[in-house]
Each structure stands twice: as structure tokens, then as C-alpha cells.
C-alpha positions in Angstrom: 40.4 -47.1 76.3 40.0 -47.2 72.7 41.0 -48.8 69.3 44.6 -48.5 68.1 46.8 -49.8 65.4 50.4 -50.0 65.2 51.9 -50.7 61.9 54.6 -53.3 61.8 56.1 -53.6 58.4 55.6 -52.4 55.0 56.1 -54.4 52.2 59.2 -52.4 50.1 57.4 -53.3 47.0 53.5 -52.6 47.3 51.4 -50.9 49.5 50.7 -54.3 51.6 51.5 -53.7 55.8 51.6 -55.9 58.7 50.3 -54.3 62.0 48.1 -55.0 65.3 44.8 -54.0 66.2 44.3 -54.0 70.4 40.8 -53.8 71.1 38.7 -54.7 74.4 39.2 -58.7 73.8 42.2 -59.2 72.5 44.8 -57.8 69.5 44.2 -59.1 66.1 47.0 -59.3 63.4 46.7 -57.8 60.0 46.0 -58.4 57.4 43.2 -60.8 58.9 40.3 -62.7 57.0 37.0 -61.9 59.4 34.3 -65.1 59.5 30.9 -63.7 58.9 28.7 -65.1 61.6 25.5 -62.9 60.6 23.1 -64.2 63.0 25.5 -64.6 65.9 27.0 -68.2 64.4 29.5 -68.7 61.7 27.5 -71.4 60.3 28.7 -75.2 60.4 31.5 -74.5 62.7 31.6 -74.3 66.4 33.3 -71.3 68.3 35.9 -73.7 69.7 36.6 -74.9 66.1 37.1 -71.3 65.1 39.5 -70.2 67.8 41.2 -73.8 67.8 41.5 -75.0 64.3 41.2 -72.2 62.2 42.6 -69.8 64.6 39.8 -66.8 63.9 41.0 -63.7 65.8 37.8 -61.8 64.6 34.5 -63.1 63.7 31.3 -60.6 62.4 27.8 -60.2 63.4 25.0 -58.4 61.5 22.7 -55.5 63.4 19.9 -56.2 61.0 19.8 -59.8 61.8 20.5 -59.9 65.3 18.2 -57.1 65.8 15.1 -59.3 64.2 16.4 -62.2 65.8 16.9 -63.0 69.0 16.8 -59.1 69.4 18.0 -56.1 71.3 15.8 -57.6 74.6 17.3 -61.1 74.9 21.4 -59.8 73.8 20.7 -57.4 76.5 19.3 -59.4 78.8 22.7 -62.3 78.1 25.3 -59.6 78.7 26.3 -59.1 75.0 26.7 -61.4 71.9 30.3 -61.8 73.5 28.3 -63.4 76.5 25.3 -64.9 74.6 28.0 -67.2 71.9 30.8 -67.4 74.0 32.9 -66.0 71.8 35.8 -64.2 73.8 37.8 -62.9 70.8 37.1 -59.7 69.2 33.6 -59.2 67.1 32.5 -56.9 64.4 28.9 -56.0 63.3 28.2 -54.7 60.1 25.6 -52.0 60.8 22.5 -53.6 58.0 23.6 -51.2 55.3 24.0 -54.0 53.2 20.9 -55.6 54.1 18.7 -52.9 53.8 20.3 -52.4 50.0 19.6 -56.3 50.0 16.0 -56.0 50.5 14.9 -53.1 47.7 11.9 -54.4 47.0 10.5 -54.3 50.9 12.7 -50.9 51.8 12.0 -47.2 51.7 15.2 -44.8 51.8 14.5 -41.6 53.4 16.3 -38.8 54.5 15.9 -39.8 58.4 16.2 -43.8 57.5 14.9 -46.6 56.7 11.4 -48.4 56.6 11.9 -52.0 55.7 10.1 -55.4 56.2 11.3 -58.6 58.0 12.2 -60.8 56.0 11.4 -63.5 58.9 7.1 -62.2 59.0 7.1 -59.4 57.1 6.4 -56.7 60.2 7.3 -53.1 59.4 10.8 -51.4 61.2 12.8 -48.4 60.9 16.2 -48.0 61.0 17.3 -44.7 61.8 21.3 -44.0 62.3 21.0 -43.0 66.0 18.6 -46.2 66.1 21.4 -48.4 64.3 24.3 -47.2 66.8 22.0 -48.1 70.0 21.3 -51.5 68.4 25.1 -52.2 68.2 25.7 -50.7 71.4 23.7 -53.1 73.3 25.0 -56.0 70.6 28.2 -54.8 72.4 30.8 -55.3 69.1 34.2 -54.2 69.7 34.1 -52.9 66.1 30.4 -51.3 64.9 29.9 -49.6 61.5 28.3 -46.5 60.4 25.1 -46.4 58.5 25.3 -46.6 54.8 23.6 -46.9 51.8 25.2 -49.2 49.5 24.5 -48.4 45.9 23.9 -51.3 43.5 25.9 -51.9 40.3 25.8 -50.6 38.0 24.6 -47.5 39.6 23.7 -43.9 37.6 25.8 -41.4 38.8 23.1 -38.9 39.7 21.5 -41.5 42.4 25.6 -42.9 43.2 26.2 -39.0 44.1 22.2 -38.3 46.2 22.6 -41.6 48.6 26.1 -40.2 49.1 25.6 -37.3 50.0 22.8 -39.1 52.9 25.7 -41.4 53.5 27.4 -38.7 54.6 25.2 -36.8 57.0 24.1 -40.5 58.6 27.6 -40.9 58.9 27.5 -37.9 61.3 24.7 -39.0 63.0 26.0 -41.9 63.9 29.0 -40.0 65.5 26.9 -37.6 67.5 25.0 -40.8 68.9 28.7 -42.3 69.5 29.2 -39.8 71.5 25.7 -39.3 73.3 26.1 -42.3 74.8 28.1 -45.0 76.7 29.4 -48.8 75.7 27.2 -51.1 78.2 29.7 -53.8 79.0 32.8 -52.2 79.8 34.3 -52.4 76.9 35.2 -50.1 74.4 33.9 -49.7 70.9 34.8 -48.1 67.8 32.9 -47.0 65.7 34.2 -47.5 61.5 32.3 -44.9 59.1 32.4 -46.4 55.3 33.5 -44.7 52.2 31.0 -44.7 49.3 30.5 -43.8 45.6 30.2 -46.7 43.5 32.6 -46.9 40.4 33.1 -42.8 40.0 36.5 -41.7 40.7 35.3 -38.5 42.1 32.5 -39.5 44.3 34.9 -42.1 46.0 37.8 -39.6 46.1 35.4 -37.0 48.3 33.8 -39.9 50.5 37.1 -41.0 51.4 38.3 -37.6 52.0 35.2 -36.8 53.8 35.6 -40.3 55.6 39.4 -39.6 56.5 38.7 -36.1 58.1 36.0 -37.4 60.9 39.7 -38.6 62.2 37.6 -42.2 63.0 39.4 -44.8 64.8 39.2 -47.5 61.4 37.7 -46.9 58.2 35.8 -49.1 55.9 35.7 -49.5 52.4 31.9 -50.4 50.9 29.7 -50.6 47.8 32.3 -53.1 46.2 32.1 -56.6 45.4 28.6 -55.9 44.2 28.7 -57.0 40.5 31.4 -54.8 39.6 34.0 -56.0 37.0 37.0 -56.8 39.3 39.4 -53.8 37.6 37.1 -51.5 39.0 37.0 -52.7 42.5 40.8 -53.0 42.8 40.7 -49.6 41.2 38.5 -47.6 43.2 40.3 -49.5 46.4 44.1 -48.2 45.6 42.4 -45.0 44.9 40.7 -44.5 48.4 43.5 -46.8 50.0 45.7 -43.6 49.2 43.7 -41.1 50.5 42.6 -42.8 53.9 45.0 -42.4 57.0 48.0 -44.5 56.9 47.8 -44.6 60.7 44.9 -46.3 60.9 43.0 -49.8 60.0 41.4 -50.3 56.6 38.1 -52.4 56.1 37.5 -53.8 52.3 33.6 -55.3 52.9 32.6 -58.0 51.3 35.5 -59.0 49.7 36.4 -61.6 48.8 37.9 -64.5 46.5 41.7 -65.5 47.9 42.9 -64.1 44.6 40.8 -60.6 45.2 41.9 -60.4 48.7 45.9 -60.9 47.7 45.5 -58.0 45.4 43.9 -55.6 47.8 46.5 -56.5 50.3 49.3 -55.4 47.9 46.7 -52.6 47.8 46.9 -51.3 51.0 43.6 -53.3 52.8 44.1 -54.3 56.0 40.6 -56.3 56.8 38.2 -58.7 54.8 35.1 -60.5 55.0 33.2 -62.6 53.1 30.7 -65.0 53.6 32.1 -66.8 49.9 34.3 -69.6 52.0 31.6 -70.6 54.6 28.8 -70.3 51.4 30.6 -72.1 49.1 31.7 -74.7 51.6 28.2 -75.8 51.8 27.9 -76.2 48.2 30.9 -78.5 47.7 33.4 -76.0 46.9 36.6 -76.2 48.6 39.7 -73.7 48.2 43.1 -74.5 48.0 46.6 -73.3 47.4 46.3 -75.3 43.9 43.0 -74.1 42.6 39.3 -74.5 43.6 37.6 -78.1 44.1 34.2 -79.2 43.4 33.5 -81.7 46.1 30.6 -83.1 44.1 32.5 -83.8 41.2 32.6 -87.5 39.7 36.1 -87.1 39.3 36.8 -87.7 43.3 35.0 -90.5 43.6 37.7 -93.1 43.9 40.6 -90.4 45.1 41.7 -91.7 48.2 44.4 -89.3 48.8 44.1 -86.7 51.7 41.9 -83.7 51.4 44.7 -81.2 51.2 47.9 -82.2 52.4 49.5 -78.2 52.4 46.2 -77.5 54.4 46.3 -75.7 57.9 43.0 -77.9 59.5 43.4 -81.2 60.7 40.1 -82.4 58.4 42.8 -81.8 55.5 45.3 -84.5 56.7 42.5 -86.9 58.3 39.8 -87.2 55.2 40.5 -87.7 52.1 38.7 -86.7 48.7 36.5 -89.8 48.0 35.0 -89.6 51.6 34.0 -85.9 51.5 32.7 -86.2 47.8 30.3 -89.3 49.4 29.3 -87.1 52.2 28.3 -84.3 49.6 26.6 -87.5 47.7 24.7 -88.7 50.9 23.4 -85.4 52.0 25.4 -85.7 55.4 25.7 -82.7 57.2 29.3 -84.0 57.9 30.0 -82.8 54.5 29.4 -78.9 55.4 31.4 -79.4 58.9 34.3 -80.4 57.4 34.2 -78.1 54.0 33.3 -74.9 56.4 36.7 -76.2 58.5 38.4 -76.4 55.6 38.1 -73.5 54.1 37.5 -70.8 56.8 41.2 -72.5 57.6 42.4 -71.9 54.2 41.4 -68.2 54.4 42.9 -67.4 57.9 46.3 -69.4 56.3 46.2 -67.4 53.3 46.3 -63.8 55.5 48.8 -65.4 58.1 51.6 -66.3 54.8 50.5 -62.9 53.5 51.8 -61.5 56.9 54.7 -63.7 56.8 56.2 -62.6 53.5 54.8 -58.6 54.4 57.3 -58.6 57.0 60.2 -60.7 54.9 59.7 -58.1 52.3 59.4 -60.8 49.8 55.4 -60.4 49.4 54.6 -58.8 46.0 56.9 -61.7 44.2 55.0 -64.5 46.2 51.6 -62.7 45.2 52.6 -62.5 41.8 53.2 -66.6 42.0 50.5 -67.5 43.6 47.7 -65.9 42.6 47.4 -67.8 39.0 46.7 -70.6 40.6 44.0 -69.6 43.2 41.7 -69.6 41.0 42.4 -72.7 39.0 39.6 -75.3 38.6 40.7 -79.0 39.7 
């Protein structure tokens, strides 16, 4: 078994493409929106909620996270995270990169890993790439990442161009361990190294070519979405975009707004997470084909009218505006349910109609309509 992906359509007028991903639990249509569920739950939604309602083909977990807690002992022990949440569908796990960069103030960065503290009691760990690849094995993703270092921004070139180059040879350790040893629930796994190098055209030109020739079965795109002025990400992503293999799934982390995640589509991106639509959910902020809402707003108040009437969940065509804003008011936990629902169902509509007018060959005119108003305050 392994990972494949079959491209269905390219848009004739950007670099966007529809195609399917089969893994060990199921085949997941591109371009998809990925839930980040770090510590094994997409927070304020159930798993029925995100296979029903939203219709999530993919969700992600986080080694660093699920490592601290419940750890290796108890997912081991369940069968799996697939076993332990009961989600059947496909699962990702970013490898802790990201954490780790997270954390500077309570990390070390040496040639042979990592040595960071909990941020749950403070104990002392090491993350080593061999050490980060058995972690996910016994997590038992379908889809595990490479070790990484992501660099901050803005970043000096001199340190952008050092944690590459350990980037790099991590990155083969993690494929030697790949191939040391043996997925523990009979499913396959493949393993996605992640291309590097901050803003600097030529450091991400050779991590992507460096990326690109370990013939992996996906590759990721990192270090973006970290500060960065949103030219530069969309540049650096149509630069290594045209350098990764064609044949084969591209991963944009951490990424991003709807209107950030329409660009990099017409890009050449094939899969996105970001924790911004569950995050800001909690906080009152609700995404919509019109423009962004602020459910705590004074202005909804007396708005009886439906949540979102073009919206894909049934909490858009049940609820209406005045309700949630008094849920946000009252402090009921209601209020996250229904805004997580909301937009996690947005996201996963906005990929789907992406798909849809990929394979009409009408999307770069729809993306070009749209995206002003994504971002529109109401």
C-alpha cells in the first residue's frame, strides 16, 4: 500500500488542480481545508459533527501534544488516535516543528534535536528526528511530517540558511527511520518532508529542490504564515509550487484566511490548515461568503434574521444573529458550538466550490470575484 494522488483537472487559467488522495481510511478531495485537532479534538465540535455537518475528510493531530498528553503509552495501548477518537476518516500529525519554534524561550536546537520543556509541568524532553517518526508511528496518522525547524519572521539570512541546512539532514533522518521500521496498525503511512527557507528566494528554491528529489509521497510547504507580509508568502509559495512534483500532493501549513487560501489554490496548493476558523470561532468571529462578522457586536443585537442563509451547516439556517450574539453576551458555551460549526463548515464549502469551478474551468474569474469580499468587515 501507499499514498497516491491522481490529478483530475487543471484549471486553464492558474495553476489551481482538482485531484484525490487514497490513503489507508479513505480518499480525500483536493483542494481540502484540514481541521486542526491538536490534542486529538477539534475543539467545540464533535467527530460526528465533523464528518456529518461539515463534511471533514481530514482532520490533524499534533506529535508534540499528543506525546505530552495522553502519550505514546495510552495511544498505544487504544489501538491508535484513529481508535482512541473514533475518527475513521483520514488524520494528519504535524511532527512539533512548529511547537518547538513556539516555545523559544524553553527549547535548545542542536544538531541531534531538541531539548524543550512542557509547557503542561515544565519536565525536560528531547525530540530527536528518529524519536519524532516513532512517536507518530505509534500515533498511527495516515499522513506524518518530517522534522523541521521553522524559522521565525523576520529571520537573518545567515541563521534562515544554518537551521536549513539541519532541516535538511533531519529530513533524512526521518527517512532512514521511515524506513527502519514498520506502521503498527495495518495501515500505511506517508511520511511528508517540508520545504524551508524563510523569505529568501534562494534558500526556498534549494529546499524545495532538495525536498522534490527525496521522490516523497507529498510535500509540505512551512515557515509561512508566521508574520510575513502576505506578498511574500504567496510569493515564496508559486516559487516552490513550481519546483515541487506536479504528480504529487502539496501541503501549505498554517495557512490560512479564506482569501489567503483562494490565492494559493490558484497557486498550485493542494492542502491547508489552520487553526484561525475554530480560534476565531471562539472569539465571536464568524466567516462568511459576504465578509467577516463580529458575533459580539452591538450591531446584532435585534437582527433576527438567520445566521447565514448561503451557509453549508444547518446552525446557519436554524439560529439567527441576535441569538448567537446573546450566547457570546451570556458566556454560553453554546456560542463556541455553533460558531466552531459554522465556520469549520464555511471552510470545507469554500475548498468544495473551489473544486467545483477547478473542474468547470471557470475558477480564476470566480477567485477574482470573490475574494474582495472575504475579507470585508460586516
Amino acid at each position: 500500500m501507499s499514498l497516491s494522488f491522481e490529478l483530475i483537472h487543471q484549471d486553464p487559467k492558474s495553476s489551481a488542480r482538482a485531484g484525490l488522495i487514497a490513503t489507508g481510511h479513505g480518499v480525500i478531495r483536493t483542494p481540502i481545508f484540514m481541521p486542526v485537532g491538536t490534542a486529538g479534538t477539534v475543539k467545540a465540535i464533535t467527530q460526528q459533527d465533523l464528518a456529518g455537518d461539515t463534511d471533514a475528510e481530514i482532520i490533524l493531530g499534533n506529535t508534540y501534544h499528543l506525546y505530552l498528553r495522553p502519550g505514546t503509552d495510552i495511544l498505544r495501548q487504544a489501538g491508535g488516535l484513529h481508535e482512541f477518537n473514533g475518527w475513521r476518516r483520514p488524520i494528519l500529525t504535524d511532527s512539533g516543528g512548529y511547537q518547538v519554534y513556539s516555545l523559544a524561550a524553553q527549547r535548545k536546537i542542536r544538531e541531534e534535536g531538541v531539548i524543550f520543556k512542557s509547557h503542561i509541568d515544565g519536565s525536560t524532553h528531547h525530540f530527536t528526528p528518529e524519536h519524532v517518526v516513532d512517536i507518530q508511528r505509534v500515533i498511527g496518522a495516515d499522513i506524518i511530517m518530517a522534522f523541521d525547524e521553522c524559522t521565525p519572521y523576520p529571520c537573518d539570512r545567515n541563521y534562515a540558511s544554518e537551521s536549513l541546512g539541519i532541516t535538511h539532514r533531519w529530513l533524512d533522518r526521518c527517512i532512514g527511520r521511515m524506513r527502519e521500521t514498520q506502521p503498527l496498525y495495518g495501515h500505511h503511512q506517508a511520511l511528508f518532508p517540508i520545504v524551508q527557507g524563510s523569505t529568501y528566494h534562494d534558500l526556498r528554491r534549494r529546499s524545495a529542490e532538495f525536498v522534490a528529489s527525496r521522490g516523497a509521497e507529498g510535500n509540505a510547504i512551512g515557515g509561512l504564515s508566521v508574520g510575513e507580509p502576505h506578498e511574500d508568502m504567496y510569493a515564496m509559495t508559486d516559487l516552490v509550487c513550481g519546483i515541487l512534483p506536479a504528480d504529487k500532493p502539496r501541503y501549505l501549513m498554517g495557512v490560512g484566511t479564506p482569501a489567503n487560501i483562494l490565492e494559493c489554490i490558484a497557486l498550485g496548493v493542494d492542502m491547508f490548515d489552520c487553526v484561525m476558523p475554530t480560534r476565531n470561532a471562539r472569539n465571536g468571529q464568524l466567516f462568511t461568503w459576504n465578509g467577516v462578522m463580529n458575533m459580539r457586536n452591538k450591531k446584532w443585537e435585534t437582527d433576527f434574521s438567520l445566521l447565514d442563509p448561503e451557509g453549508a451547516s444547518y446552525v446557519d439556517r436554524f439560529y439567527t444573529k441576535a441569538y448567537l450574539r446573546h450566547l457570546f453576551a451570556a458566556q454560553e458555551i453554546l456560542a463556541l458550538q455553533i460558531a466552531t460549526l459554522h465556520n469549520l463548515s464555511f471552510y470545507l464549502q469554500l475548498v468544495r466550490t473551489a473544486r467545483e469551478k477547478i473542474i468547470a474551468g471557470t475558477f480564476a474569474s470566480w477567485k477574482n470575484e470573490v475574494v474582495p469580499r472575504l475579507s470585508q468587515r460586516l
